[in-house]
Every structure is written in C-alpha cells, then in structure tokens.
N, C-alpha and C positions, 0 to 999 in steps of 0.2 A: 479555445480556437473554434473558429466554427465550419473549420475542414480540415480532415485527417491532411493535406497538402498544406495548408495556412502554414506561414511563416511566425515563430513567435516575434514580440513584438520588441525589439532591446529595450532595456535598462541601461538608463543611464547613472543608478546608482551604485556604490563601493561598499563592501563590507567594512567593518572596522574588526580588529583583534581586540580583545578584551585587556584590559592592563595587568601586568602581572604582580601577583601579591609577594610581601619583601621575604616569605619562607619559598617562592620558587627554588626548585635545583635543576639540572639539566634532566634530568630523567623526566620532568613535568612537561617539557615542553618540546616533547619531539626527539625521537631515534629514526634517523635518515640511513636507509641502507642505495648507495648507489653501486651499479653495477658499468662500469666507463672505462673508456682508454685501452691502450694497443700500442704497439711496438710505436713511436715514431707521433703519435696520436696522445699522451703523457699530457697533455695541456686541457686537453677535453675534462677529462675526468677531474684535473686539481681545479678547472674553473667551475665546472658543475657543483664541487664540491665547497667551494667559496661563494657561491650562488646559497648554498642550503643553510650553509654559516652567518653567513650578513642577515638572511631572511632570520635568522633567530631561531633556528633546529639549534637542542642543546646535544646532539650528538652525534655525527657523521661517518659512518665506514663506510671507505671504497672499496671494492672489488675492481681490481684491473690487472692485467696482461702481469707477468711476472716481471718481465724485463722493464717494464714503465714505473713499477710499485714504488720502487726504490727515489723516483723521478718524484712522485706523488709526496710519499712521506714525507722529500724535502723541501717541498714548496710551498708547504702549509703545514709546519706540527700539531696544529690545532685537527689535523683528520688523522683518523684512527685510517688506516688502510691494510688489505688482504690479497697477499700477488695469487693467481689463478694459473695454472699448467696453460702455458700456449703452444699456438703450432707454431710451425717451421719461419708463417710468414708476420709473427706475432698476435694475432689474433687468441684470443681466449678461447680454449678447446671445450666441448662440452660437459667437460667439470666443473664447467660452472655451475650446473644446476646442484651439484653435490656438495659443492663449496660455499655457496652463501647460504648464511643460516637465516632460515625465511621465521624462524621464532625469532629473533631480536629486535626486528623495526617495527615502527608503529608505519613507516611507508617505505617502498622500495620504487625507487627511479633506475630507469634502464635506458642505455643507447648512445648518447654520447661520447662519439670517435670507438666504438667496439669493432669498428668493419662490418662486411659482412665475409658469411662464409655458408657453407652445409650444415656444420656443426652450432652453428650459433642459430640460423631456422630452428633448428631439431632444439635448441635451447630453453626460447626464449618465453614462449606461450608454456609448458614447464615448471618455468619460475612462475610465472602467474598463476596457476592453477593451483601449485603449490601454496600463496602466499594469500589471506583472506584482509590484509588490509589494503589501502589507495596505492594504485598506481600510476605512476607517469612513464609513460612511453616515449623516446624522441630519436629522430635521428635514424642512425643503423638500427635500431633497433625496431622501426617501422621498415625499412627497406628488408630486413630479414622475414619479415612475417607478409611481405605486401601481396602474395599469391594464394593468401588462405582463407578459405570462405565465410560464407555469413557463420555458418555454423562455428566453425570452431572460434570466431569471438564473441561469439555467444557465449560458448560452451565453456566459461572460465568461473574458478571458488572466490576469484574476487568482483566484486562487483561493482566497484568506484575505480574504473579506470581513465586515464586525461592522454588524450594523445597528443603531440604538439611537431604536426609536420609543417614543414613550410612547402609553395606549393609544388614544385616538383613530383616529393615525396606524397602529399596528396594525390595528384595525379597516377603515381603507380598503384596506391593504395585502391583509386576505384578502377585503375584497369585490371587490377586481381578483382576486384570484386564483379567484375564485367559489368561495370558501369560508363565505359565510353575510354574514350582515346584522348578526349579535348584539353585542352590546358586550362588550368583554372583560370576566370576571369579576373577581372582588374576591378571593378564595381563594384560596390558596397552588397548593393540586394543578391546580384547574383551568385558573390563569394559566401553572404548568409546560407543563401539557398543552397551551394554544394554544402558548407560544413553540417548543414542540419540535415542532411539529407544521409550523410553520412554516422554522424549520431545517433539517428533514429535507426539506422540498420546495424548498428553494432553497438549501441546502447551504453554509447560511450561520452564523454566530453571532449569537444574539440577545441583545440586552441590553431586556428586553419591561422599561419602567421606572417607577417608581411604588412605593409603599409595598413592601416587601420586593421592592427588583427580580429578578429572575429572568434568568438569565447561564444560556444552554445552546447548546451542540450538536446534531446527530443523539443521540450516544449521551451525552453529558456534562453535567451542569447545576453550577449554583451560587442557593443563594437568600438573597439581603445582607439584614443585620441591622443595619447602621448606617443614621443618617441619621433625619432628625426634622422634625413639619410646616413648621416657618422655614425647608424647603429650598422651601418653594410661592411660589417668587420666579421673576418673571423672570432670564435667563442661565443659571441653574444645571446645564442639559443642555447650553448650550455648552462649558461648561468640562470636564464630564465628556467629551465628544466629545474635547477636546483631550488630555484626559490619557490617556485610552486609545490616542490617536495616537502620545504621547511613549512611553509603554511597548511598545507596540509594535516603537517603534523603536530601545528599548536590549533587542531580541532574544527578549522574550517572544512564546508564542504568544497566536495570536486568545482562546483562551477564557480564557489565565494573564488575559492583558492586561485583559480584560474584568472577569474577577469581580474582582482586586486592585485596577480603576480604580473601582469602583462601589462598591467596602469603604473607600477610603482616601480616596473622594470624601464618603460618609457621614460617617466618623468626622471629617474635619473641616469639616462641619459641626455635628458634635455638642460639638466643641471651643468654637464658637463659639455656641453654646446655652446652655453654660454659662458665656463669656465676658459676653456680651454681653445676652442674654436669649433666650425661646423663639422669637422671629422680633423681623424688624427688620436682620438680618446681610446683605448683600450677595451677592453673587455671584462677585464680584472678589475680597470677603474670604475667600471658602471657597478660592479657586484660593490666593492667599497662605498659607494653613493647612495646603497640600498637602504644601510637602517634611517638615515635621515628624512630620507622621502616617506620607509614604511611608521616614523615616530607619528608622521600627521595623521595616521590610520590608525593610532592605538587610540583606547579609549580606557579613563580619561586622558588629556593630550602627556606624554611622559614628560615624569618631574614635578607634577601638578599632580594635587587631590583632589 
C-alpha cells in the first residue's frame, strides 16, 4: 500500500479446504469449543452449534446457561454440551471462565444469545487471554467488551481473533473506542474503510456484516456477494459464527476462514430462495444447506480423485 491510510484492495478470490484423506477421524478435523445461550436464548447456542457441524468441525462442546443445557443437548445429540452456574436472570455467572476448559479446543467461539451482564464483561476477555488458539467473537459477546480500550485488545495470549458484529454492534464498539457516534454507512467503500480501520487498531479480523458483508484485515479485505433479504431472520449470524469456527478449525486462516464462511453462508441461503421462496427459510435450514455449497470448495471436488 502506498499509505499507512490506503485502503487494501478486495479479493475477489475463495480459499478451497483441502479434501479429506479416507484414515480422517474427528479429532483431525477440528475441536469447536462454543461458549452460547441463556435462559430463554437456548436456540442461539444449538444453532451456532449446528453451524460448526455442517461446516465439518469433527467435534463441538457447548457451554451454556444451566437451565438452557438441557434444551441444547436435545436439539442436536450430535453436541457434546456443558451447563455453567447462572444468575437469577439466566445469564451465565463468571464461572465460566473456570468452567470451560481452554486445553481442549483447537478454537473457541463466544457470544451468541449469552446476554450481557457485569459478570460476563469481567469474563470474556479472560477467556481469551487464557486460550492461545483462534477466536471468534460475536454478538453479546462484543456488546460485553464494547467499553474497552485499544489496550486491552491488544493485550490478549491469542492472537487470531475474528470478530463478526453487525452494524449496531460496530458502532458501540467504536464508541468505546472513542471513535465517533455515527452509524455505520450503507456503501461499499465507506463500510471497508470503518471495518479496516477498526482491524488495524485492534489487530483483529472483521467480519463488519450486513448487505455485501465486508471480511478484512489490517492490509487484506474481502467484500461477499452472496446471500439475499430472507437472510433478515433471527439465528442467521449464529450459524455463521459457527461455521467460521469449524473452518477455522480444519486449519484455515482467520481471514480464509472468514470470507469462504460468509460466501458459503450466503449462497446457501440463496439456495433456499430459490427453494423455498424469497424469505420464510429458517436458520437451521441454511446451516443444513452448508456442506453442499461448502463440497464446491473442497479440493479435489468430493467423491472425485
């Protein structure tokens, strides 16, 4: 670039996953720790967690609310799940940082449907410091930390983190950082320029999300061309959290992980637009839609040598 201000330039190209050899087990290909859900909020966390499954994570543990757990377990047996001491108003108390065990995942995803609270602030940044592999941030769990300064996300032992607000959530994020009031724009260049402006000061990967989301680094961007109004549902950003978790954790990096989870999160939904109709599709149905969309990204194409 040929100004510390220059905007990088998007890529318009997609990683591919490598194809998997026929002695795979689940232990090769990804241990997904999420940390999701809350009294009432039970839906977050089983769709995050079916988001990390479709993406092809061979192993998933929730952490969520005690009273939800019970909810979780039964709505996918396919997740391992872990209930957490809550408070009064369900929220998971700050044993959660003592509760999930930060040696078992190769990634850990936080935020979806946890609330916020005092106790979950005092939490969350915690867990990350504690935990040295990739994280995705989303949700409550960006509204819990949105007052904390350049310093302390800096000051974290992991250093591949993806944050994925949408723009609201944006928006408090730079008013903790004392970067303005403004609502995020609606325009391509100028939605670049907040997300990379916000990476570059907290050395993170953004997934800034919404109509043409916007996937960038410091120096690197991505701007997604799938996906269509029927995604203006509830769930829809929990399953993306999860899928981006599972890629993650079959060895892509933070930005691969990012923009291929946000293209292959779109196009199936765009699958289901023209199944189904222009909205009316689910959330759950789009995480189902995943591995067909993510097959055209393995390499070689799966089923083929």
């Amino acid at each position: 670039m040929g100004s510390t201000h220059a905007l990088p330039t998007p890529t318009s190209e997609l990683p591919r996953l490598a194809a998997r050899a026929d002695t795979t087990h689940k232990g090769d290909v990804g241990r997904v720790a999420i940390v999701a859900g809350s009294r009432g909020m039970s839906g977050a966390a089983v769709l995050c967690g079916l988001g990390a499954l479709r993406g092809g994570a061979g192993l998933v543990r929730v952490y969520t609310a005690a009273s939800a757990q019970p909810i979780v377990a039964s709505a996918e047996p396919s997740l391992m799940t872990v209930p957490v001491p809550e408070s009064e108003l369900g929220n998971m108390r700050s044993h959660v940082v003592s509760v999930v065990n930060t040696d078992w995942p190769d990634v850990l995803a936080i935020g979806p449907g946890i609330g916020q609270s005092s106790e979950l602030a005092k939490s969350i940044l915690p867990m990350i410091d504690e935990f040295r592999g990739p994280v995705v941030l989303d949700a409550d769990a960006l509204n819990n930390i949105a007052g904390r300064s350049r310093e302390d996300w800096l000051n974290r032992r992991s250093k591949s983190v993806i944050i994925t607000p949408h723009p609201g959530e944006m928006e408090r994020l730079r008013r903790g950082m004392g970067l303005g009031d403004e609502a995020i724009p609606t325009d391509d260049e100028a939605r670049l320029r907040v997300a990379v402006e916000f990476a570059r000061l907290t050395e993170t990967t953004v997934v800034l999300k919404g109509h043409a989301t916007v996937v960038c680094t410091a120096d690197q961007a991505y701007v997604n061309r799938t996906g269509n109004p029927g995604m203006a549902s509830g769930g829809m950003g929990d399953v993306l959290t999860g899928l981006i978790a599972a890629l993650l954790g079959q060895g892509l990096t933070p930005f691969d992980a990012a923009r291929l989870a946000v293209h292959v999160h779109g196009a199936a939904a765009d699958r289901l637009a023209l199944q189904i109709g222009p909205f009316g599709y689910l959330a759950r149905e789009v995480a189902d839609a995943i591995p067909v969309v993510l097959s055209e990204f393995t390499r070689p194409q799966m089923g083929f040598r």
